[in-house]
C-alpha positions in Angstrom: -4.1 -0.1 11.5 -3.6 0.8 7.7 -1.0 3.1 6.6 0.4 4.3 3.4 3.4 2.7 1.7 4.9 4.1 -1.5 5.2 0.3 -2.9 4.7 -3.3 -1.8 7.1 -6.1 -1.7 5.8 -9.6 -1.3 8.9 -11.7 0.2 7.1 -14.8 1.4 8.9 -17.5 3.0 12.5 -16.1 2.1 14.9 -16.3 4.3 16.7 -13.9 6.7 20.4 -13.6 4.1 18.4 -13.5 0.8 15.5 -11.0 2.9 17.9 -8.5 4.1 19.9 -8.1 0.8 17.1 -8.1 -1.4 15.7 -5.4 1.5 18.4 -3.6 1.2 18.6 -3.2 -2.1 15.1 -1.7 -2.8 15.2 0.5 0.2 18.6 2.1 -1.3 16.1 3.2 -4.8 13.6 4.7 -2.8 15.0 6.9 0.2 12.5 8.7 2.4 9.5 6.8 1.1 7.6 3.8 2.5 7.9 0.2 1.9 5.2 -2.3 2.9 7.3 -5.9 3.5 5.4 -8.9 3.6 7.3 -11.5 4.9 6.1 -15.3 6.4 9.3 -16.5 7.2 9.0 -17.2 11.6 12.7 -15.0 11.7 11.0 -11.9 10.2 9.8 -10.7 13.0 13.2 -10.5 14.0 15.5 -10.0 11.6 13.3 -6.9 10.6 13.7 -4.8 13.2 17.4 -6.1 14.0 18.0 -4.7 10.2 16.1 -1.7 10.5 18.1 -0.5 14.0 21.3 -1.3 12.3 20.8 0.5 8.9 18.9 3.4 10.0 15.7 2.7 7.9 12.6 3.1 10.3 10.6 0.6 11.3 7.3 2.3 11.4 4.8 -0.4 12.0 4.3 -4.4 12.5 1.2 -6.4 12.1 1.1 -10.1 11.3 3.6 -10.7 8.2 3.5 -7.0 7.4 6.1 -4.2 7.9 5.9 -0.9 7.1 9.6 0.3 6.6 10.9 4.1 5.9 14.0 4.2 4.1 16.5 6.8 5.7 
């Protein structure tokens, strides 16, 4: 499946604290558009999703090390 993302942020193996703050951060400059994660650390997959249901950005995809993530 491809979909659109408004930017792409390459986050390798970092971890789920540094992830999720870094995350954060550039969601909060770009609300309502789409950011494509790509993230190789094994507790992406769910840390993610845990972050996304607890901050109200939208998880909108997962395939692999990518996610495609709607900031509210």
């Amino acid at each position: 499946m491809i979909l659109a993302a408004d930017d792409l942020w390459d986050a390798g193996d970092m971890g789920c604290g540094e992830l999720v703050l870094e995350l954060r951060t550039r969601l909060r400059a770009m609300p309502g558009r789409t950011l494509k994660v790509v993230a190789t650390d094994l507790g992406a997959h769910e840390d993610l999703p845990s972050f996304c249901r607890m901050t109200g950005h939208a998880l909108l995809h997962a395939e692999g090390h990518a996610f495609w993530i709607r900031a509210k």
